[in-house]
VEXDREN-2710 file (C-alpha; in Angstrom, 1 decimal):
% VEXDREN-2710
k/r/px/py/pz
1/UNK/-4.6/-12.3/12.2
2/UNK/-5.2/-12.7/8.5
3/UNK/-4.1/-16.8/7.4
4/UNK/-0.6/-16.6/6.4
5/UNK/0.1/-13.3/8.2
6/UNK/2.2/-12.8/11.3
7/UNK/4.3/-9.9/13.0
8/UNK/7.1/-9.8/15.8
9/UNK/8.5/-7.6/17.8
10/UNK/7.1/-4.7/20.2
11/UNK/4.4/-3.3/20.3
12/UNK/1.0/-3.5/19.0
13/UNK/0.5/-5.9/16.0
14/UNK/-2.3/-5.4/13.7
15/UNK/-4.3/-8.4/11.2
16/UNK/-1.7/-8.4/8.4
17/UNK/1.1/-9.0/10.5
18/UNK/2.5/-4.8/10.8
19/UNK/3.9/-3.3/14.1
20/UNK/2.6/-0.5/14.8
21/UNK/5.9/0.9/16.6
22/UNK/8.3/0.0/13.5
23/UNK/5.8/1.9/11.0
24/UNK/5.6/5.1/13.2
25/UNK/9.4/4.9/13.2
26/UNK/10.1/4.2/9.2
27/UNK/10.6/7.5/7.1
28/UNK/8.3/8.3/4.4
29/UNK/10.8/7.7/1.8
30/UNK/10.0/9.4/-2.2
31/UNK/6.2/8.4/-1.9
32/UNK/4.5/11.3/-0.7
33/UNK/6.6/13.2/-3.8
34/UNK/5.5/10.8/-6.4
35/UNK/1.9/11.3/-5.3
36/UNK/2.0/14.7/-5.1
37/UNK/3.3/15.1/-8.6
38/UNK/0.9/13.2/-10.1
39/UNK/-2.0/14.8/-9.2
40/UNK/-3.7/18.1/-9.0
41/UNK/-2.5/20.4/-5.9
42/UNK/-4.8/20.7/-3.4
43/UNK/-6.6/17.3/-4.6
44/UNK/-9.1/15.5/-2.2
45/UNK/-7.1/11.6/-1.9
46/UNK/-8.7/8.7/-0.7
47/UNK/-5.6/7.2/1.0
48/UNK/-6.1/3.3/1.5
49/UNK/-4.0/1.5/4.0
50/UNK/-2.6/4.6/5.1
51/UNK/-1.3/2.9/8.5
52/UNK/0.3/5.6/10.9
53/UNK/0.3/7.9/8.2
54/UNK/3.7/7.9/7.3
55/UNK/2.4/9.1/3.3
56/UNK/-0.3/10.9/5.0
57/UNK/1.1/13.9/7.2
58/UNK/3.6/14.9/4.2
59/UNK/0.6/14.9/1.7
60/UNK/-1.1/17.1/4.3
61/UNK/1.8/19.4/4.8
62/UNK/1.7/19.8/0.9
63/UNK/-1.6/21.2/1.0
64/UNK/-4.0/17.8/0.1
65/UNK/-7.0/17.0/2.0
66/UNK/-6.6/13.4/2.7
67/UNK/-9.3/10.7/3.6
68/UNK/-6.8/8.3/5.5
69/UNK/-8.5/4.8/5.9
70/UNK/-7.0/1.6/7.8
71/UNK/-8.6/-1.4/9.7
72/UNK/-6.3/-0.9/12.2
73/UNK/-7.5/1.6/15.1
74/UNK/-3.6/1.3/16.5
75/UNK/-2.3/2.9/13.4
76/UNK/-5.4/5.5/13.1
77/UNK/-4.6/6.9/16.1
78/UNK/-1.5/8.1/15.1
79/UNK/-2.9/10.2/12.5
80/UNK/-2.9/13.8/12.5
81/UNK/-4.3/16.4/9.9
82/UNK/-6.8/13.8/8.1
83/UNK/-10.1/12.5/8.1
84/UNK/-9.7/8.8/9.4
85/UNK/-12.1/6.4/8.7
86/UNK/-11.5/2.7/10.2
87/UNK/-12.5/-0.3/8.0
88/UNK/-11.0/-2.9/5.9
89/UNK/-10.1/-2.0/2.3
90/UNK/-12.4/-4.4/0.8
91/UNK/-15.2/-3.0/2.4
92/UNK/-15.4/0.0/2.5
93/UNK/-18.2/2.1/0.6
94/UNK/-18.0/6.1/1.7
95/UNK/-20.7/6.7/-1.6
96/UNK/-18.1/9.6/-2.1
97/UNK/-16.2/10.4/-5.0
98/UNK/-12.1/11.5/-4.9
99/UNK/-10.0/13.2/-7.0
100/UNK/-7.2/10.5/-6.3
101/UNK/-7.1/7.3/-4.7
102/UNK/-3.8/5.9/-3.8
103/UNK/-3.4/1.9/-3.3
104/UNK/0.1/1.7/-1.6
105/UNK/2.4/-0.5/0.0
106/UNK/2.3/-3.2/-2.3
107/UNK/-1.4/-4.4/-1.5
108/UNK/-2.0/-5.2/-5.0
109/UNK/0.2/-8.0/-4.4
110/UNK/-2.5/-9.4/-2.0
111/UNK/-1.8/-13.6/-1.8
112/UNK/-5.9/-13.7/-1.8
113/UNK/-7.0/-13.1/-5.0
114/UNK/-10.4/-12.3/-3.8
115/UNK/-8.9/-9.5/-1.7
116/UNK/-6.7/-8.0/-4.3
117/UNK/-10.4/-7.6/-6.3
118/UNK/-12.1/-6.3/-3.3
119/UNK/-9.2/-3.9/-3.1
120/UNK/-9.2/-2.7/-6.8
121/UNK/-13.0/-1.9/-6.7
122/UNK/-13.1/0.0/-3.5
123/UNK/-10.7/2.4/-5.7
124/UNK/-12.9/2.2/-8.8
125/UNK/-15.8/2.9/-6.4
126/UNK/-14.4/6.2/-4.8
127/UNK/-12.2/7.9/-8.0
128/UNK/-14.5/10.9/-9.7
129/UNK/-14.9/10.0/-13.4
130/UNK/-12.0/12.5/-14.7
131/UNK/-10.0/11.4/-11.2
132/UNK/-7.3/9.0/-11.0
133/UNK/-5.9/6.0/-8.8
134/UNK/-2.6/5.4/-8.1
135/UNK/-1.1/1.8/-7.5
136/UNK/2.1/0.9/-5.6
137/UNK/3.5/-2.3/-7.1
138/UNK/6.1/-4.5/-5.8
139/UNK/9.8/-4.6/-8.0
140/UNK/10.7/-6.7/-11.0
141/UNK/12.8/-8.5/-8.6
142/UNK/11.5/-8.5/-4.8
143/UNK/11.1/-12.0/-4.9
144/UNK/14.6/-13.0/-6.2
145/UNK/18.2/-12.9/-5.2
146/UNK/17.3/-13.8/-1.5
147/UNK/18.1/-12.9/1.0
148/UNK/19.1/-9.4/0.7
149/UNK/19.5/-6.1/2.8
150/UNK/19.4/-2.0/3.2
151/UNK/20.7/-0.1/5.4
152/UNK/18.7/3.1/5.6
153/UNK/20.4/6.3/6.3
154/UNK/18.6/6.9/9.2
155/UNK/20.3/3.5/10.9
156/UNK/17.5/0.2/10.4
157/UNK/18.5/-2.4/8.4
158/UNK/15.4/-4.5/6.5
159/UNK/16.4/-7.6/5.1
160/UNK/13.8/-9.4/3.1
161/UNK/14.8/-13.0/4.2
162/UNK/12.9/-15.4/2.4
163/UNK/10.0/-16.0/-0.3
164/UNK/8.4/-18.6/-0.8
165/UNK/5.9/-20.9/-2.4
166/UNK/3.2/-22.0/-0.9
167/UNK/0.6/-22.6/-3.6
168/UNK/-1.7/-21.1/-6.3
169/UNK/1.0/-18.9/-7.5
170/UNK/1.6/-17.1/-3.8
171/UNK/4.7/-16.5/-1.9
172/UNK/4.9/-16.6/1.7
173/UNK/7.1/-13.5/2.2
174/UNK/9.6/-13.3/5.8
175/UNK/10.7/-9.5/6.4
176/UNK/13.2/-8.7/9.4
177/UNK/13.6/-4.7/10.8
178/UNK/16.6/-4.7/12.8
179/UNK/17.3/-1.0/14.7
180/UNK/19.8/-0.4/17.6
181/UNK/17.3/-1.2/20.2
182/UNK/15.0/-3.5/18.4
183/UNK/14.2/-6.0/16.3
184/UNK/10.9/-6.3/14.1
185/UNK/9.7/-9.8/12.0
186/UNK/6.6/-9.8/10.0
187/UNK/5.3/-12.6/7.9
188/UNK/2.9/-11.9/5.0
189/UNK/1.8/-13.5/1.7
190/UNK/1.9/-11.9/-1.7
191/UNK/1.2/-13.1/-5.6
192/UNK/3.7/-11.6/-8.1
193/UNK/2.2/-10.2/-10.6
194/UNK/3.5/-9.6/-14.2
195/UNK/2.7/-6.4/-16.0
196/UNK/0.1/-8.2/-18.6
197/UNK/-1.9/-9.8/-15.1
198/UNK/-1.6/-6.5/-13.1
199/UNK/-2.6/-5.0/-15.8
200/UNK/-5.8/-7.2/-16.7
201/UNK/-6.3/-6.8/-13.3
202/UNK/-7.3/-3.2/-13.2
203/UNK/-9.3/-3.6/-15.9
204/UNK/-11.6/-6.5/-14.9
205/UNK/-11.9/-3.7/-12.0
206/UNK/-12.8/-0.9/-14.0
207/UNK/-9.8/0.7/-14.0
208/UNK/-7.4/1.8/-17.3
209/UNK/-3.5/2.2/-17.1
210/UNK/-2.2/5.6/-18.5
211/UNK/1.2/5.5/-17.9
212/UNK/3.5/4.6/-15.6
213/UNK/5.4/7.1/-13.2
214/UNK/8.4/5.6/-12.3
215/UNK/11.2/4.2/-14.6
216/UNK/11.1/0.4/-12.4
217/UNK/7.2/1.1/-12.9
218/UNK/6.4/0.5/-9.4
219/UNK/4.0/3.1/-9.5
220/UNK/0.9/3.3/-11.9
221/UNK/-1.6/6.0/-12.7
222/UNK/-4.4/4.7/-13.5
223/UNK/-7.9/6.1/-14.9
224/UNK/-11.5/5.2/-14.4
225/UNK/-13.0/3.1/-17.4
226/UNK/-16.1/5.5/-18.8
227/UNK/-19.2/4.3/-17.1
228/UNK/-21.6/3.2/-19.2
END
């Protein structure tokens, strides 16, 4: 289990703290349909963290290819239609080039600094020179007005319970998944980044923004620096 990081509930649990059982159950949610509109159809992605492919198989269905990567073989295995490559983020090196990468899920937000770099290059590494990479970032306000709750239409409640301090700028973030027949808890740390230090963080990476694709500018389309 990665330090700070810790999951409840059944199933399998993988290193940051995510059942495996609550993702394949969560619904894919507007995602898949901001990624597909910001790129070309029938793009090659590089999905990172793609999990149990809950972005994945709609992409698929819309006519992608998708290289689905996660360092969790529990959530590979429920991946259907892709290429899936197991190995942390951070590390990976496929010396192949993408159309699109897509960095979801709010890893950006990594509470390791060193990771959230890691993270950033492996999508400078993989995007072709006129590609793209796509960045999931958390809300102006996920880490205020605590605790709060959803209830999704399809009957789970999350409630993000708690977040807090715990040094150097990082939050130690409590997350509950409440559904008729079970309960889900995971623990996980982020940093909170504003819009000047995300974006200085993409480019110490290599990475340019180009514009923003949602009007809470959760989402980011990003652009590889030219290489010199």
């Amino acid at each position: 289990m990665r330090e700070g990081h810790q999951g409840t509930g059944p199933g399998a649990i993988t290193p940051d703290g995510c059942a495996v059982e609550l993702y394949a159950r969560l619904p894919a949610g507007p995602e898949p349909e901001i990624v597909a509109g910001a790129v070309p159809a029938g793009a090659h992605l590089l999905e990172l963290g793609c999990g149990v492919g809950r972005m994945t198989h709609p992409l698929v269905e819309r006519g992608f290819t998708v290289t689905a990567v996660d360092e969790s073989a529990e959530m590979l295995a429920r991946v259907r239609g892709a290429r899936a490559v197991r190995s942390p983020i951070e590390e990976l090196d496929l010396a192949e080039r993408f159309d699109a990468v897509v960095l979801a899920s709010f890893l950006v937000h990594s509470g390791d600094a060193d990771v959230r770099r890691g993270l950033l290059r492996t999508c400078a590494r993989h995007v072709a020179n006129d590609g793209c990479v796509l960045v999931q970032r958390e809300g102006a306000d996920y880490h205020t007005n605590l605790p709060r709750e959803r209830v999704d239409p399809s009957g789970f409640t999350v409630r993000i319970l708690s977040s807090d301090p715990v040094g150097d700028g990082v939050n130690s973030v409590r997350a509950e998944y409440e559904f008729p027949d079970a309960v889900w808890t995971q623990t996980f740390r982020a940093r909170p980044l504003t819009t000047e230090a995300f974006e200085a963080a993409l480019g110490e990476a290599g990475l340019g923004m180009e514009r923003y694709l949602t009007d809470d500018g959760t989402w980011a389309r990003t652009v590889p620096v030219p290489r010199g």
